[in-house]
N, C-alpha and C positions, 0 to 999 in steps of 0.2 A: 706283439708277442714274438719274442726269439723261435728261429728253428728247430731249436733243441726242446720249448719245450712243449710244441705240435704234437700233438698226435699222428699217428700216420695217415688217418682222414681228412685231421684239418690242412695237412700238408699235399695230399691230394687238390681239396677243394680249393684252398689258396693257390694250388699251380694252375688249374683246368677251371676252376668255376663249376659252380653247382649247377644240375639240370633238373626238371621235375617230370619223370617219364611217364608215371601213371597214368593218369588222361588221355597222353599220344598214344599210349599203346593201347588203350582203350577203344580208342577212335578208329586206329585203323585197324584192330581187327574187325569192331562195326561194320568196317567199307568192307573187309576181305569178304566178311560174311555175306555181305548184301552183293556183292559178285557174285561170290558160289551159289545163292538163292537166286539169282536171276538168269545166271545159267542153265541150271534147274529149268527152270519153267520154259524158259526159249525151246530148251529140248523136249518139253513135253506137249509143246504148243505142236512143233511140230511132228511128233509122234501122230500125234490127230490128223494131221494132215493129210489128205489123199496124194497119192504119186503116180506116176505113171514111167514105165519103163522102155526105152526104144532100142534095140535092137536090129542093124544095118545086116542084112541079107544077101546083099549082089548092087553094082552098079555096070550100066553097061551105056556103050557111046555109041547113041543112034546118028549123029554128023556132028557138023563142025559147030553145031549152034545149039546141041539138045545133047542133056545124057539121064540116063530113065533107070531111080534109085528104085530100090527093093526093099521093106522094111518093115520091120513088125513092132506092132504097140500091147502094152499088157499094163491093164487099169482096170480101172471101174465100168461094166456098162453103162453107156447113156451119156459120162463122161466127155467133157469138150476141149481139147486140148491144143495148142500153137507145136508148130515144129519147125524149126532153122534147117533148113536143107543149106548145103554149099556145095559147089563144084572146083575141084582146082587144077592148075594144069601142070604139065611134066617138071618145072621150075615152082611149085609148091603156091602159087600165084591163086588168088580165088579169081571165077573166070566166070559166075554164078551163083546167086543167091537169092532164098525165096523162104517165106514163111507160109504156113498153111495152116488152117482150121480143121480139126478131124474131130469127128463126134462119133468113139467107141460103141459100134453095135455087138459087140460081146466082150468078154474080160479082153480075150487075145485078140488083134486082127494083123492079118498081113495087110500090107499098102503098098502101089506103086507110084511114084511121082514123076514127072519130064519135065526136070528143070534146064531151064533157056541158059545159053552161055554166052560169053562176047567171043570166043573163040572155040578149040576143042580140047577138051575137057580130058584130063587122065586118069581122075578119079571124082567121086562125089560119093556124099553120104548125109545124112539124118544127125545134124551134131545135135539138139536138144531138144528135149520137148518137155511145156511145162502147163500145168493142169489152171484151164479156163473157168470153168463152172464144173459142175458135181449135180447128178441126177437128185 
């Protein structure tokens, strides 16, 4: 068939070739869907979740080998939670580090910890705490 006497479709489809979109886009918005529905749920899963909250109060450097953190936990009574303690030094250097087990005798509790250093220590703090078991 001459180009004159194409349609502008079939002259279209004779330059680029036909495609059949239906189905691809069928499919993937299938996937989009089943993302957004699974996002969903991850969020809801963890909505249930218990948390726990720590909050850094004071650090202070008892010598060259100890510096004694100050810090409050707010959870669940009964609650058993890990906490990353780190110590570092004037060069931002970690100089100290210690995990510990606390088991929430009321929602809020103040804590103190004396964690060990290889040297002395210019700051330290309670970087996370993440919930063990649940009363």
């Amino acid at each position: 068939m001459s180009h004159s006497a194409m349609s502008d479709e079939e002259r279209i489809a004779d330059r680029y070739g036909t495609t059949r979109r239906g189905p691809q886009l069928v499919i993937i918005g299938v996937a989009i869907a089943l993302v957004i529905a699974a996002g969903i749920i991850i969020q809801v899963i963890r909505l249930g979740e218990p948390t726990v909250a720590v909050t850094n109060t004071g650090h202070t450097v008892v010598d060259d080998g100890r510096v004694r953190l100050t810090f409050t936990l707010q959870g669940e009574k009964g609650m058993t939670v890990a906490c990353t303690a780190t110590a570092v030094n004037g060069q931002f250097a970690e100089v100290g580090a210690k995990e510990v087990d606390i088991t929430l005798e009321a929602d809020r509790v103040a804590r103190e910890l004396i964690l060990q250093t290889s040297e002395r220590a210019a700051a330290g703090s309670v970087e996370s705490c993440r919930v063990l078991d649940v009363p």
